[in-house]
N, C-alpha and C positions, 0 to 999 in steps of 0.2 A: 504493500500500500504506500503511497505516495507522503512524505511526514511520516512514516515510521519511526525513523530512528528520531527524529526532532520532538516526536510527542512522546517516546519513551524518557527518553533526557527529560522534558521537561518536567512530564508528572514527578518524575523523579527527584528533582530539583523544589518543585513545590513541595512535597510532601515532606523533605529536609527542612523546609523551611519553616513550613508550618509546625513541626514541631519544637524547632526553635522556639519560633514566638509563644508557645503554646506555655513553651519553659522560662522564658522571659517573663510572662504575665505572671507566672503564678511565684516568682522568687522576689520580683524585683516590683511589683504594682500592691502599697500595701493600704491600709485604710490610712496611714500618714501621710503617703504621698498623693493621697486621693483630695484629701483634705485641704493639701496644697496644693495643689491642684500640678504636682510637678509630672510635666512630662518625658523627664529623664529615659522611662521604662522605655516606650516607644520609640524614643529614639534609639536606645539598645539595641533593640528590636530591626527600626531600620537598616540603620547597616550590619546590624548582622546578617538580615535577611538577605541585605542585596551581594553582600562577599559569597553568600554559597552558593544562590545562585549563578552571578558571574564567575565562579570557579568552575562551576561544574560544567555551564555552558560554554568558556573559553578550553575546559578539557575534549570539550568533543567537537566542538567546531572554533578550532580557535582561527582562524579568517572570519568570524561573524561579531561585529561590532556591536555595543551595546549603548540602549537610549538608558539611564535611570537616574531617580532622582535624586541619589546623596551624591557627595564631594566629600575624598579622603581627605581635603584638603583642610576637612572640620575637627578630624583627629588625629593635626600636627600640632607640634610644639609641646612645652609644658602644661599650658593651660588644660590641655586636653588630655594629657594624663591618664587622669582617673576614667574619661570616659571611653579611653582606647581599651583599656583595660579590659573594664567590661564587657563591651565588643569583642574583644579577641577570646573571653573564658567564654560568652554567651555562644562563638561559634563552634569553638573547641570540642563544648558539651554536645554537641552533636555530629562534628567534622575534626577529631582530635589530630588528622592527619596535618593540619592547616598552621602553620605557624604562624603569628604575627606579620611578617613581611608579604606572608603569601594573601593573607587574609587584607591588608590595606593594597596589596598591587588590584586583588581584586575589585573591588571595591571602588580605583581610580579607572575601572575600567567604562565606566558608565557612562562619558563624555560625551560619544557621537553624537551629532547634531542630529541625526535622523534625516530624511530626505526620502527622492521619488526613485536613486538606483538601488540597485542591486538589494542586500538583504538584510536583519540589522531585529534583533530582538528588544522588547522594551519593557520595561517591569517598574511595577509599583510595589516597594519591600511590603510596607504596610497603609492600605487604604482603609480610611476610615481609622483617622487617632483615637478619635472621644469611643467612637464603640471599642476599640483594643482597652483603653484603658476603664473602661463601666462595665468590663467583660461580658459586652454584647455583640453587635456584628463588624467583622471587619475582614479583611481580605488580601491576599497573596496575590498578584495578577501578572501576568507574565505573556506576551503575544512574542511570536514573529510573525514581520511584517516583509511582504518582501515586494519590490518597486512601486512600495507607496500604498500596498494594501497590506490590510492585515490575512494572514494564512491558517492560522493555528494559535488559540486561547486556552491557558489555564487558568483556574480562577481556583485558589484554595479558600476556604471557607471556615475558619477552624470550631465557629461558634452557630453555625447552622445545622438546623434541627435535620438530621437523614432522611426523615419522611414527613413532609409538611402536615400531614393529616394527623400525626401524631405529633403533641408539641414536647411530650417525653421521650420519644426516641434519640437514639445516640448523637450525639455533637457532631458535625465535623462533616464535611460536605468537599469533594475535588469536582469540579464542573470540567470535560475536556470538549472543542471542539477543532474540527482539522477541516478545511474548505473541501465539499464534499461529501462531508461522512458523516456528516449529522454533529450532533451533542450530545454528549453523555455525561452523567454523573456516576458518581462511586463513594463509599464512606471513608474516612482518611485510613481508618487501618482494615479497611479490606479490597482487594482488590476488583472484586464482583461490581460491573460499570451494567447501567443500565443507560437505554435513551432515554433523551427528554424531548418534550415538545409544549410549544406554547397552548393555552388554553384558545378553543374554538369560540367562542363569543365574538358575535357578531353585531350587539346591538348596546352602544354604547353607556348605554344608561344600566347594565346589569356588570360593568367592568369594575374591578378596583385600581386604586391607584397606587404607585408605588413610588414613593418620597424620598429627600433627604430627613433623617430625624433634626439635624442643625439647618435653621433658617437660613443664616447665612451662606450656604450650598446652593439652596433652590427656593424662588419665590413662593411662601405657603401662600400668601392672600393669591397671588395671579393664580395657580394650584386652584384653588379653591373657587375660582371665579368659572375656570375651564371646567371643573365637573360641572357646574352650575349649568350650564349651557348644553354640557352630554346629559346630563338629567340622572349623573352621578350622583347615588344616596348614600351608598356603603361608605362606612370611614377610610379616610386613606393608611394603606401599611407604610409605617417610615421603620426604615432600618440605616443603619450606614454602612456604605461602601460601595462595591460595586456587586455587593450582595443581591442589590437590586436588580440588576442584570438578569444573574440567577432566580432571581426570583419571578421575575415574568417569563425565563424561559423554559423553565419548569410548570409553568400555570398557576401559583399563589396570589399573582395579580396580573394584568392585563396591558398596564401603560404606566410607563417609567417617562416623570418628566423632571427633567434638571435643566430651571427657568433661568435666566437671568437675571443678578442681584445686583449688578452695576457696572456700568458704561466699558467697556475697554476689555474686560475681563478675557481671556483667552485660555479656554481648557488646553489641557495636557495631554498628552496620547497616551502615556500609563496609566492615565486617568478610566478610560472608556477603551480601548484597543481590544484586550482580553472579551470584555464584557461584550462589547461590540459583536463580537467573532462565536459566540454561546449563545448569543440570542438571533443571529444572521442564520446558523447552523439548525436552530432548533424551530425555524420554520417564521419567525421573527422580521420586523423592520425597524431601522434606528435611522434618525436620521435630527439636521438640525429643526430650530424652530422653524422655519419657513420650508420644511419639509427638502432642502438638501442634503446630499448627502454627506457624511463627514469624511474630511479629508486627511490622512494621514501622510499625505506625500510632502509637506512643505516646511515640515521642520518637528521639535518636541514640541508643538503647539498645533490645534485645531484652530488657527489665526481665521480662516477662512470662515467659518461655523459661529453661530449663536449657540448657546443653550445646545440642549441632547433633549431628545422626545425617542423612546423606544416603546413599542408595541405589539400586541400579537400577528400585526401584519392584517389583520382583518380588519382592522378600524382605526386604521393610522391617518389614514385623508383627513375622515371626520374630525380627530383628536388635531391636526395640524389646521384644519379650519377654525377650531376651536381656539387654538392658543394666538395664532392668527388674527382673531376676533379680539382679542382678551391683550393682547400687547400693542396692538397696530401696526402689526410688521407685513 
């Protein structure tokens, strides 16, 4: 199969990761530092996340450049000290092969500009901070993207319920999809994948919505103005990350909107790439607010794009007429 070897690396890669973080949160995220509201954990988390993946995928493709969001350049000098430190034991505990030097060359490998040749993988260590740190929803994301589209999405999940119907079934959620082959999910520690597929709802008024839980993310009132109009009643699901992704393309809800909060603003492509590529796979459409499509070819930014509106593909028109209405775009 075409991605074979790219989507074994990656789950691979995620699932390393995610139990990093998994180990990070629960050593290092305590009721003091919650208190303080310190985000130290996360960031731990961060680059540790992003050292093991960029190790593991410069191990097997090392000509494949990488988009990501930290800079080793945060854990030079003294000052940072302490918190290389902890980065280097947080990856160790899971990758003890990895020394210090290996673990920051990794790390500074994140730099590519991103762009419309050739091939170039892009990761978000940890999406959604406040869910990682209220140990609710947040997310591993990892795409390759190759001349400007994305090809193959991991999405780990480490706080998502395995089977939505049950809200006490196991934690922990891998989303995979590969252009072509659909979407699937699996539990972190089993390897049994099932497909996914978006929910059939056709008439917008029986849809839920699927949010950011922080305001600051995505407009609630404009949100709130668009069901009004689909003749949305159900409360909307907010979760954070790109959990939401997952979550309409598995069917938990129907339209994922992330509005915009202020003039200028320009998404990131680890932001939605992964996400993007799970729910295109799973029978799905994403696209900007004026119903274009997003463009990953022009840099670590969706400069091009307003806002994200993703959907079951059944009633994305209608939902982009709506928001359409509701912003004056």
């Amino acid at each position: 199969m075409p991605y074979e070897v790219e989507r074994d690396v990656a789950v691979q890669a995620v699932l390393r990761a995610s139990e990093l973080c998994q180990a990070v949160r629960a050593a290092l995220v305590t009721a003091d530092t919650m208190a303080k509201k310190d985000k130290s954990p996360v960031t731990v988390a961060d680059f540790g996340v992003q050292a093991i993946i960029s190790h593991d995928l410069a191990t097997a493709f090392p000509n494949d450049p990488l988009v990501g969001e930290e800079h080793a350049a945060d854990l030079e000098g003294p000052d940072a000290a302490e918190l290389r430190d902890r980065v280097v034991r947080s990856v160790q505990a899971v990758a003890p092969e990895l020394t210090e030097s290996t673990i920051l060359r990794a790390i500074s490998r994140g730099t590519h500009p991103g762009g419309a040749k050739g091939r170039h993988w892009c990761v978000d260590p940890i999406d959604g901070t406040k869910g990682f740190l209220r140990g609710e929803q947040y997310a591993v994301a990892l795409a390759l993207i190759e001349d400007g589209v994305p090809v193959l999405g991991v999405l780990g999940c480490p706080n998502l319920p395995s089977d939505p119907r049950r809200p006490d079934s196991p934690a922990g959620c891998l989303f995979i999809a590969v252009r072509g082959q659909g979407a699937h999910v699996r539990p972190l520690r089993d390897a049994h994948e099932l497909p996914v597929r978006v929910d059939d709802i056709t008439e917008p008024a029986k849809a839920v919505f699927c949010e950011s839980v922080e305001s600051g993310h995505s407009a609630h009132d404009d949100s709130a103005a668009v069901a009004r109009l689909l003749g949305v009643t159900r409360p909307p699901y907010r979760i954070d990350s790109q959990c939401k992704y997952a979550a309409v393309a598995r069917g938990d809800a129907s339209i994922y909107l992330r509005l915009p909060t202020r003039a200028g603003y320009e998404e990131k492509i680890w932001d939605h790439a992964a996400g993007w590529m799970v729910i295109r796979e799973a029978g799905g459409q994403v696209s900007d607010i004026t119903g274009k499509p997003l463009d990953f070819s022009i840099g670590r930014t969706l400069r091009d794009n307003r806002g994200v509106v993703a959907t079951n593909g059944h009633i994305h028109d209608l939902v982009i007429e709506a928001v359409r209405r509701t912003l004056n775009v």
